[in-house]
Short mmCIF file of the C-alpha atoms (twelve columns), coordinates in Angstrom:
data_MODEL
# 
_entry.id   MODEL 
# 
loop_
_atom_site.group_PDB 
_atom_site.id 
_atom_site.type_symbol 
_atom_site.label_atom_id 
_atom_site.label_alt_id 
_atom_site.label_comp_id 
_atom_site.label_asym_id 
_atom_site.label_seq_id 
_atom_site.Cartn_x 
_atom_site.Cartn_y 
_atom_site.Cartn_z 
_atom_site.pdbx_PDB_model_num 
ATOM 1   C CA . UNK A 1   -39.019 37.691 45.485 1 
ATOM 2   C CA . UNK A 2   -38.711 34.535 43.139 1 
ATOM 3   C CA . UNK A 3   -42.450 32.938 42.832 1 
ATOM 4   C CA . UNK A 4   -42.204 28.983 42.416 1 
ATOM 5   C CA . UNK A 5   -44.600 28.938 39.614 1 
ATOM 6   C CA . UNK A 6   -43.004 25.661 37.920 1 
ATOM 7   C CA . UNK A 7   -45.519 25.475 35.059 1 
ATOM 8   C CA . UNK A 8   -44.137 22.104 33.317 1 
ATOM 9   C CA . UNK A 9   -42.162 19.360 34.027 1 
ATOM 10  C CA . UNK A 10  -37.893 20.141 34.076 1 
ATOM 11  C CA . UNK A 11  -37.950 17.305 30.817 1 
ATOM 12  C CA . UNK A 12  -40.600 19.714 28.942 1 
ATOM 13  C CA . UNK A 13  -37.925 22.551 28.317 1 
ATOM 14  C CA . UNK A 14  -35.382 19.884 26.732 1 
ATOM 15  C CA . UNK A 15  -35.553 19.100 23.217 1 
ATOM 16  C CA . UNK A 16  -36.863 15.634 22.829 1 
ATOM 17  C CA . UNK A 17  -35.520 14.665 19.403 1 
ATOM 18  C CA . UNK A 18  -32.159 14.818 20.463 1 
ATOM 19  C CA . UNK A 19  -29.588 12.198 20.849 1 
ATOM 20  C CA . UNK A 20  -28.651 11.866 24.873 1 
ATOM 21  C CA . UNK A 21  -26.760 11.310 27.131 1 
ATOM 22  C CA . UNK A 22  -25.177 14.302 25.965 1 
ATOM 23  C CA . UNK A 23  -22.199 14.906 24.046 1 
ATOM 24  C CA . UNK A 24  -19.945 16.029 27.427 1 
ATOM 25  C CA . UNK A 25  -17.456 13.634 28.564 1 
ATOM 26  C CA . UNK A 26  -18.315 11.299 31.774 1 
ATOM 27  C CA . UNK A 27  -18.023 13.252 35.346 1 
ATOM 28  C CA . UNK A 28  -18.090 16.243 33.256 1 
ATOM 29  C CA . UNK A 29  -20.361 19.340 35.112 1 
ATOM 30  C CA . UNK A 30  -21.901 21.103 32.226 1 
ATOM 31  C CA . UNK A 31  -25.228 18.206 32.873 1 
ATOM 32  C CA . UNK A 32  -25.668 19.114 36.387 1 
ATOM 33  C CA . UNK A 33  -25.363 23.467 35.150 1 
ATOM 34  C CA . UNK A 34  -27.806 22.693 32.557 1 
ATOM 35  C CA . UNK A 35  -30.125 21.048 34.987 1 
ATOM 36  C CA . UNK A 36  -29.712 23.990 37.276 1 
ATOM 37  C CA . UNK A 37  -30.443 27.026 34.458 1 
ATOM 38  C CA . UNK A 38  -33.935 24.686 33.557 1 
ATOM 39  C CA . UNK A 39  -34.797 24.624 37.170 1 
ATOM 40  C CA . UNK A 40  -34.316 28.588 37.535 1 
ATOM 41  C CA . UNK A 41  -36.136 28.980 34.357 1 
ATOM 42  C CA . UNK A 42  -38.579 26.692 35.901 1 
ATOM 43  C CA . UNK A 43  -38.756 28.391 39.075 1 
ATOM 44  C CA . UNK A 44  -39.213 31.893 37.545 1 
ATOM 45  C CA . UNK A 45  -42.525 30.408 35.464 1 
ATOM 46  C CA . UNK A 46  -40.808 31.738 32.424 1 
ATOM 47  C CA . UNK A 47  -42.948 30.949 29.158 1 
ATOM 48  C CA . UNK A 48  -39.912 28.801 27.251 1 
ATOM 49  C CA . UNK A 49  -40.877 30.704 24.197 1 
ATOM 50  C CA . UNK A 50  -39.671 33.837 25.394 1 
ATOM 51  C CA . UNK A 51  -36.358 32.345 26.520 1 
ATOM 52  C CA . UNK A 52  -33.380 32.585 24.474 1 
ATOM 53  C CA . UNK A 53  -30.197 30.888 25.470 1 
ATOM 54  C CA . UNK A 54  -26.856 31.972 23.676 1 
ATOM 55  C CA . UNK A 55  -23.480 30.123 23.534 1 
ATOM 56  C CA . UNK A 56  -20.184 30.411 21.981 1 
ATOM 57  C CA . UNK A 57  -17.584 27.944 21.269 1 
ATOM 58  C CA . UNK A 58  -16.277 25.238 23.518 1 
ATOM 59  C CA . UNK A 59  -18.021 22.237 25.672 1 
ATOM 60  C CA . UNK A 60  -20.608 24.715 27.100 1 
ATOM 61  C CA . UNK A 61  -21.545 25.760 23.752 1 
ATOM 62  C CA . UNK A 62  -23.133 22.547 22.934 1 
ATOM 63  C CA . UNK A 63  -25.333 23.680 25.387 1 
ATOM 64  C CA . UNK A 64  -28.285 24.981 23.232 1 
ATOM 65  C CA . UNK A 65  -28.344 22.577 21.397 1 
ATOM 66  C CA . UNK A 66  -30.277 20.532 23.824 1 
ATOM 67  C CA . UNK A 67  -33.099 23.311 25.384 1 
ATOM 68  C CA . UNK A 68  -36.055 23.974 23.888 1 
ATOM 69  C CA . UNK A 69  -35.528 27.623 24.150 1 
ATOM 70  C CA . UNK A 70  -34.959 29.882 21.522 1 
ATOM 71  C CA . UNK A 71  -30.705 29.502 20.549 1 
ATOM 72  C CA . UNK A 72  -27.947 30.521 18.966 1 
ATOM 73  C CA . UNK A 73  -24.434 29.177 18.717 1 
ATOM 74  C CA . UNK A 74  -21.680 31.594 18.029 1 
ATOM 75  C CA . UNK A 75  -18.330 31.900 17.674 1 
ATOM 76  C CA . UNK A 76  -15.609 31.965 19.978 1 
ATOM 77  C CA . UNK A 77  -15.798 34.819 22.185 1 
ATOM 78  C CA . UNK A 78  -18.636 36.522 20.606 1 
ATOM 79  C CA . UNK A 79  -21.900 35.669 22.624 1 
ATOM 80  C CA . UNK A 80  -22.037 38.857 24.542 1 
ATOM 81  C CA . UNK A 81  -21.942 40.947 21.356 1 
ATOM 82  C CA . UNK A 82  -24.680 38.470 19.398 1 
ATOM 83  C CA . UNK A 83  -26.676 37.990 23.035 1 
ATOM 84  C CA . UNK A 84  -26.392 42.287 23.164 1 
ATOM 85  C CA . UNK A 85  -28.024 42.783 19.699 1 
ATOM 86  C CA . UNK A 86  -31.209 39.828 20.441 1 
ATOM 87  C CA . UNK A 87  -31.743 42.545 23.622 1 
ATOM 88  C CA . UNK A 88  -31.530 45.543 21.518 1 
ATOM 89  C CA . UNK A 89  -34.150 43.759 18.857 1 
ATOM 90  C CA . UNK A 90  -35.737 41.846 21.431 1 
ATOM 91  C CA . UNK A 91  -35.820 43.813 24.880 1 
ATOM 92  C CA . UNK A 92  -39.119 41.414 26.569 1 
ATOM 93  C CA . UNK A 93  -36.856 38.315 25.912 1 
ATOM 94  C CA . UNK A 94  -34.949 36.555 28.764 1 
ATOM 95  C CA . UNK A 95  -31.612 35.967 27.506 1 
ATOM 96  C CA . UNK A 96  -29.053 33.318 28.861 1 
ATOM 97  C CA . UNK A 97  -25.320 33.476 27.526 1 
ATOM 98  C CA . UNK A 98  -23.678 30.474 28.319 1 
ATOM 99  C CA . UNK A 99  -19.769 30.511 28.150 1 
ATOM 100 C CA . UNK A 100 -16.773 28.583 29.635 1 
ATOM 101 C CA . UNK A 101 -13.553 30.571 31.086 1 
ATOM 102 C CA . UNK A 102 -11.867 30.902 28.188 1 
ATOM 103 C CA . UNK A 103 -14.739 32.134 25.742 1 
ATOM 104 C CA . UNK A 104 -15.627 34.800 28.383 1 
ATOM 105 C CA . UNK A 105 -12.733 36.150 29.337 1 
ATOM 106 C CA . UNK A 106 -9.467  35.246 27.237 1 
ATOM 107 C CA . UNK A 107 -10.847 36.005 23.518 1 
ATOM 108 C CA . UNK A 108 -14.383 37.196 25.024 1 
ATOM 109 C CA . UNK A 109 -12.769 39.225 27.346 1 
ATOM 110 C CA . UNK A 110 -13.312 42.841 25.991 1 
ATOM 111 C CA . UNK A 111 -17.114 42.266 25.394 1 
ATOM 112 C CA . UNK A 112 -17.432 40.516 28.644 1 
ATOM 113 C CA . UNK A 113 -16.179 43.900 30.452 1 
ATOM 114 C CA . UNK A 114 -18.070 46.294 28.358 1 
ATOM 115 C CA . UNK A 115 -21.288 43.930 28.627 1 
ATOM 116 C CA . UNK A 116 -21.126 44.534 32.426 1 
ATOM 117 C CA . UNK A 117 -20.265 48.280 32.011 1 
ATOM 118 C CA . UNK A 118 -22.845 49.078 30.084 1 
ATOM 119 C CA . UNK A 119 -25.131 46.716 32.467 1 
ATOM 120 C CA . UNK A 120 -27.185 45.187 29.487 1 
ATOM 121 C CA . UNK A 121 -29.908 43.250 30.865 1 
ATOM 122 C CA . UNK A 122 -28.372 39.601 30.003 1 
ATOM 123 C CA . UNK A 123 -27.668 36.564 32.437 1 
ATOM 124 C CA . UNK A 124 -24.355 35.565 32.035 1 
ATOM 125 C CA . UNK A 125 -23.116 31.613 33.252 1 
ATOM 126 C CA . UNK A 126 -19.799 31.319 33.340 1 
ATOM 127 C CA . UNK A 127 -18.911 27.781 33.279 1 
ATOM 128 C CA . UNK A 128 -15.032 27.789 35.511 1 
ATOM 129 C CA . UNK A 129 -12.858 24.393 35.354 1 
ATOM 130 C CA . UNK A 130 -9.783  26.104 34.902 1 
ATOM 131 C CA . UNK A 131 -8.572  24.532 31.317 1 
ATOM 132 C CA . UNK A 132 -9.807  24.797 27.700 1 
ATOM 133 C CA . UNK A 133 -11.266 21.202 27.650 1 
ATOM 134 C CA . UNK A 134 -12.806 20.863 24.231 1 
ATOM 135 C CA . UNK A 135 -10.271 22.333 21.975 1 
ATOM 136 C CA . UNK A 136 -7.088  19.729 23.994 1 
ATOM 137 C CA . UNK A 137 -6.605  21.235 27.711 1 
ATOM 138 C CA . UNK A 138 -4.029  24.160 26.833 1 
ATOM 139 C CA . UNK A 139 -4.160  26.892 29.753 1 
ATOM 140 C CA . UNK A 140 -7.282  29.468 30.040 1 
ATOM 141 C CA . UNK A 141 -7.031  32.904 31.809 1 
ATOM 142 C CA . UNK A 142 -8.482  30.673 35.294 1 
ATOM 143 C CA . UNK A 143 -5.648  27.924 35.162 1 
ATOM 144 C CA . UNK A 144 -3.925  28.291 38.638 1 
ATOM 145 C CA . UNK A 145 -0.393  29.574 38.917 1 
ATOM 146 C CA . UNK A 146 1.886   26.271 38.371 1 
ATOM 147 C CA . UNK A 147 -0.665  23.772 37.362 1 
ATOM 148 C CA . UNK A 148 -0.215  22.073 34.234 1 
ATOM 149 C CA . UNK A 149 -1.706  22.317 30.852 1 
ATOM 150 C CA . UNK A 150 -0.963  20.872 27.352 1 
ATOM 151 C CA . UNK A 151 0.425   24.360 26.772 1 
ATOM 152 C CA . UNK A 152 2.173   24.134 29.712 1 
ATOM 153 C CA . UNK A 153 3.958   21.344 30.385 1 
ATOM 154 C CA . UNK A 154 6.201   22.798 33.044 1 
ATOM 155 C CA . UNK A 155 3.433   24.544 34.924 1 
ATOM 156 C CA . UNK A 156 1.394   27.726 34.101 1 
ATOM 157 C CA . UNK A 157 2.917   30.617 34.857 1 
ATOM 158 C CA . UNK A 158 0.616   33.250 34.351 1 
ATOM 159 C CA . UNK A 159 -1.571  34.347 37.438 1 
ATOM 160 C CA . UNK A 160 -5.347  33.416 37.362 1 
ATOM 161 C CA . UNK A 161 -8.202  35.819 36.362 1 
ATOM 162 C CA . UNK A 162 -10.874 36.562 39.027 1 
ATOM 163 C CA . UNK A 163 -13.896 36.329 37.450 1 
ATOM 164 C CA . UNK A 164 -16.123 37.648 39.726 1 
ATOM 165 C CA . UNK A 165 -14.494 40.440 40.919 1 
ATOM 166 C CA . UNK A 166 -13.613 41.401 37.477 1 
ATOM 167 C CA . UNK A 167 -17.741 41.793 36.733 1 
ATOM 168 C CA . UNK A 168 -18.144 43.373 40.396 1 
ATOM 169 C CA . UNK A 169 -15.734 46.015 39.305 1 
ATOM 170 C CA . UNK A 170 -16.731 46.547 35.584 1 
ATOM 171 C CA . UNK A 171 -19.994 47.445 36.951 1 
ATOM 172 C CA . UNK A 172 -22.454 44.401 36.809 1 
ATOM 173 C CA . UNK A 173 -25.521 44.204 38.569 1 
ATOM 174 C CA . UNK A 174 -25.472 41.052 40.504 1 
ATOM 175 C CA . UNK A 175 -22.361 38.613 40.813 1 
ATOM 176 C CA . UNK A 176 -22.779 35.490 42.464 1 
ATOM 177 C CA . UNK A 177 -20.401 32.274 42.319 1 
ATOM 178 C CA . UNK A 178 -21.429 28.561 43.129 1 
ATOM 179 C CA . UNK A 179 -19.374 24.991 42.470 1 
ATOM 180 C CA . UNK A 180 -21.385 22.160 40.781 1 
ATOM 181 C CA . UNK A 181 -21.158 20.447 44.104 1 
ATOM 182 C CA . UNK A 182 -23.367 22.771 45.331 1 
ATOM 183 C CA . UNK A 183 -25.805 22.523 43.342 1 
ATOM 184 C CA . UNK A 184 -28.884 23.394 45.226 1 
ATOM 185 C CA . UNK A 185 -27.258 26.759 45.711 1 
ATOM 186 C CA . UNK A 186 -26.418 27.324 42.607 1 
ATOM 187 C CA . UNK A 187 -30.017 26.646 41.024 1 
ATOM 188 C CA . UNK A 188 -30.847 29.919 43.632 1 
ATOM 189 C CA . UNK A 189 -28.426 31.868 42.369 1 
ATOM 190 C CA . UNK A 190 -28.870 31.088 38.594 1 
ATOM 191 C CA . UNK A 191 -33.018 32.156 39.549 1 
ATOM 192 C CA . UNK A 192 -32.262 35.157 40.971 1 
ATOM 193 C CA . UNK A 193 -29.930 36.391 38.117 1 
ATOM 194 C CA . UNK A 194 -32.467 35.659 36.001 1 
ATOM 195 C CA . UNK A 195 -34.761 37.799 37.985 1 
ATOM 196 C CA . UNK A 196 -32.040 41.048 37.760 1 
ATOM 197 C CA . UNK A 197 -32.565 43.740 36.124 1 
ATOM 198 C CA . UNK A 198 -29.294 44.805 34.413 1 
ATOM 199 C CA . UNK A 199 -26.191 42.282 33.504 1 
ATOM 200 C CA . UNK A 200 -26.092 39.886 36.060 1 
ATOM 201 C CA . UNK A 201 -23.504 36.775 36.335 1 
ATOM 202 C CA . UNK A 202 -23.133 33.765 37.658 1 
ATOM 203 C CA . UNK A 203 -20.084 31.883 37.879 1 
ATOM 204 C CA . UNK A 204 -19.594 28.255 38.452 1 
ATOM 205 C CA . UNK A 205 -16.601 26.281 39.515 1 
ATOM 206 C CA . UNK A 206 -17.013 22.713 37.226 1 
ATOM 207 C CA . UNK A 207 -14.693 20.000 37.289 1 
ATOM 208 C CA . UNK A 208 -13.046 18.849 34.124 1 
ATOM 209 C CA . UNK A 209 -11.485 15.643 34.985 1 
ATOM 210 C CA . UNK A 210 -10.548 14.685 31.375 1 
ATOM 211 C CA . UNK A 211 -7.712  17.580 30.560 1 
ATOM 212 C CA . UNK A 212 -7.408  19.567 34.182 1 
ATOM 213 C CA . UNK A 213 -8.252  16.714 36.761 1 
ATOM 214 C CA . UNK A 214 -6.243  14.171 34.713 1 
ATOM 215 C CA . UNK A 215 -2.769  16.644 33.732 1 
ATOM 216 C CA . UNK A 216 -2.834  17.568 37.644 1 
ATOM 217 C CA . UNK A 217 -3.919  14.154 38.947 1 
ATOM 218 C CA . UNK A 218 -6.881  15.764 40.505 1 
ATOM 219 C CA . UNK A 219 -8.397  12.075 40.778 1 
ATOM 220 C CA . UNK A 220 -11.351 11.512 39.390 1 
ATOM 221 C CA . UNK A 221 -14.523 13.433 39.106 1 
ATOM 222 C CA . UNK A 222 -15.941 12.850 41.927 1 
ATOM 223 C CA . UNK A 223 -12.775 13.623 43.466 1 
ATOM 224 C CA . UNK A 224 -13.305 16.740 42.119 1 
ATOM 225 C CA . UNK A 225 -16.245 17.346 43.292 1 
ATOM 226 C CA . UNK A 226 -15.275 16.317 46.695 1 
ATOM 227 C CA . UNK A 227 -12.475 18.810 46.545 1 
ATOM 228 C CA . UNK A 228 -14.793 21.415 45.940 1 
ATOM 229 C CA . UNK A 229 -17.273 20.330 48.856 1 
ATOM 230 C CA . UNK A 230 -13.670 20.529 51.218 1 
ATOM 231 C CA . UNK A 231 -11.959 24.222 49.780 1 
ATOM 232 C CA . UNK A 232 -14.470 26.729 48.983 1 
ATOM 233 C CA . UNK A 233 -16.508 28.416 51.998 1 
ATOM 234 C CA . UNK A 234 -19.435 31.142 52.372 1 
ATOM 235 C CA . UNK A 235 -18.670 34.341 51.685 1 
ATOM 236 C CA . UNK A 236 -19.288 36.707 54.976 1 
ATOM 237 C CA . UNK A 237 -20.955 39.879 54.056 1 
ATOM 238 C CA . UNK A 238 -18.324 41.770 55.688 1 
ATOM 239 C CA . UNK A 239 -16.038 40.115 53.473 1 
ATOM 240 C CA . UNK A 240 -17.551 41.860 49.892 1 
ATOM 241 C CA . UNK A 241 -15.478 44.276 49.695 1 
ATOM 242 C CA . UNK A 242 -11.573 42.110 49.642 1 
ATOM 243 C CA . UNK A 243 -10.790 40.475 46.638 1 
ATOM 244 C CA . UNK A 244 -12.396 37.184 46.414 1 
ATOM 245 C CA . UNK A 245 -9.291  35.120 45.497 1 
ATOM 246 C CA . UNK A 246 -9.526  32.545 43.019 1 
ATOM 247 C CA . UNK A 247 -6.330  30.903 44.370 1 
ATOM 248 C CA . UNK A 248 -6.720  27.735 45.738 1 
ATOM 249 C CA . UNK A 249 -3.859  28.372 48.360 1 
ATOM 250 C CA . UNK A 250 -3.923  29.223 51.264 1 
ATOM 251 C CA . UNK A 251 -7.351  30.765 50.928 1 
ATOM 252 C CA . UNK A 252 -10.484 28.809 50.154 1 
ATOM 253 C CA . UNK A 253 -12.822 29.735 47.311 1 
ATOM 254 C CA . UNK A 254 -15.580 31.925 48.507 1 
ATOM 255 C CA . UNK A 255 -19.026 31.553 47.184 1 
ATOM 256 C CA . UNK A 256 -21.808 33.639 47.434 1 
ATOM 257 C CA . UNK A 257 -23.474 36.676 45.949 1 
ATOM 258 C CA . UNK A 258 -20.340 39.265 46.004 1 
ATOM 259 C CA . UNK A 259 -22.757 42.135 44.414 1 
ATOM 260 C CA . UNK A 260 -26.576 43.211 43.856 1 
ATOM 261 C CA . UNK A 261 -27.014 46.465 42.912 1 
ATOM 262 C CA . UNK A 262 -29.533 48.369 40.869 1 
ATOM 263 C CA . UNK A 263 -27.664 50.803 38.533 1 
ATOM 264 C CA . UNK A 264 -28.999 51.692 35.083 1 
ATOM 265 C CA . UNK A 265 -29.266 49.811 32.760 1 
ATOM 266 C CA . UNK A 266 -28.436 50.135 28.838 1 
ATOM 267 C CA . UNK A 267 -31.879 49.595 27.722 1 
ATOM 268 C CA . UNK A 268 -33.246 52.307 29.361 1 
ATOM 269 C CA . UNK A 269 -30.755 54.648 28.811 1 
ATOM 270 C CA . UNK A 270 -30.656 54.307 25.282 1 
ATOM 271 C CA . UNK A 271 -34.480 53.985 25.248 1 
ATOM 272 C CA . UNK A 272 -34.421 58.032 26.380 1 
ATOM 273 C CA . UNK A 273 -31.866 58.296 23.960 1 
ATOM 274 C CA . UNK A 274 -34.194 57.368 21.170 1 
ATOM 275 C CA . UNK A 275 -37.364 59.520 22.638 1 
ATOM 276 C CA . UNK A 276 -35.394 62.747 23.094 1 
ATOM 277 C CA . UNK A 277 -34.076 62.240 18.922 1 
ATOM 278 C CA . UNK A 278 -37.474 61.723 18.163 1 
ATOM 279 C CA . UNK A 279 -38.637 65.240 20.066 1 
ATOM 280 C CA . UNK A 280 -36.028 67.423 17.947 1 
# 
């Protein structure tokens, strides 16, 4: 059960001395994810001290840069491995790894599966909108079959990643996804990851209307937003186990929590690990 403790005021976990608005583009989602991560942090009555929040490269990994949480900005693909070894040194630490589709799962992708395998106790947000948008909008391992990218020009024609039903099935412990349109939801979901034991994820579908929503004349951001308020749809629980499709045609997005398990968790195990080498 998540206790509503909200100790101090959403503005107290931001860092005051720096420059905002923020460095994102106009209409761009990462604002209204970082709003929602403070308000679950907020939510949980989690001392901002003990809260680290870990990014990589690309528009979400300016992210830290702004919280007034313990932080750390990697490199491109790497935040699961540096986010792993702050657990291992740091076990009674919360720890947030922001990333964006790419990061996770193109050059991230190997840690991202064994991070869930292993079910280290991090909170993964996986920022969605389909494109790598700070780097020039070439195609990510999300960008739908067709649509267009600077590195496609002629339409993508690779199939999308699911990245929720790749965590489900490498072992994670919870797995929800949400759309920045939805935002109250996605605050509950991003709270109750946080409250998981075990490597629990949270994706969220963002709109990027400066390389995706403009190359595929998605309109504008609010457009995009309004797109996702019309095509994605509750998941029913009798639904959990089909593939979630990522899609867009003819099946809406489902959101939802696709997975909450408990299963061990690496901590633990290796914590016997070192108490049975310390017996011999």
């Amino acid at each position: 059960m998540i206790k509503n403790k909200m100790p101090l005021h959403v503005h107290s976990y931001l860092r005051g001395n720096k420059k905002f608005p923020s460095v994102w583009c106009p209409g761009c989602g990462l604002g209204t994810i970082l709003g929602a991560i403070i308000r679950g942090v907020r939510a949980l009555g989690l001392d901002k001290s003990n809260v680290a929040m870990v990014s990589g490269i690309g528009c979400s990994g300016r992210m830290p840069v702004y919280v007034d949480f313990c932080t750390l900005h990697t490199t491109h693909g790497r935040a699961l491995a540096f986010a792993t070894g702050l657990k291992l040194a740091k076990p009674g630490m919360k720890v947030i790894v922001v990333m964006g589709d790419g990061d996770a799962i193109a050059i991230g992708g190997n840690h991202f599966i064994h991070s869930a395998r292993r079910n280290i106790d991090l909170t993964a947000i996986v920022v969605n909108n389909r494109i790598y948008g700070m780097t020039g909008g070439q195609a990510s391992p999300t960008t739908p079959s067709g649509d267009l990218a600077t590195t496609a020009p002629f339409g993508n024609v690779d199939q999308p990643f699911d990245i929720s039903r790749l965590a489900v099935d490498a072992g994670a412990s919870f797995v929800a996804r949400s759309t920045v349109f939805h935002v109250l939801e996605m605050e509950r979901f991003i709270a109750r990851a946080l409250s998981k034991k075990g490597f629990s994820m949270v994706e969220v579908f963002s709109q990027c209307a400066t390389y995706y929503g403009r190359l595929n004349k998605k309109g504008s951001a609010v457009d995009m937003l309004k797109w996702m308020k019309e095509n994605t749809t509750v998941i029913k629980p009798e639904d959990l186990n089909q593939a979630c499709a990522v899609d867009m045609a003819p099946k809406k997005v489902e959101r939802g929590i696709l997975v909450e398990r408990d299963s061990p968790g690496f901590l633990e195990e290796y914590a016997k690990i070192v108490e049975r080498a310390k017996a011999i």
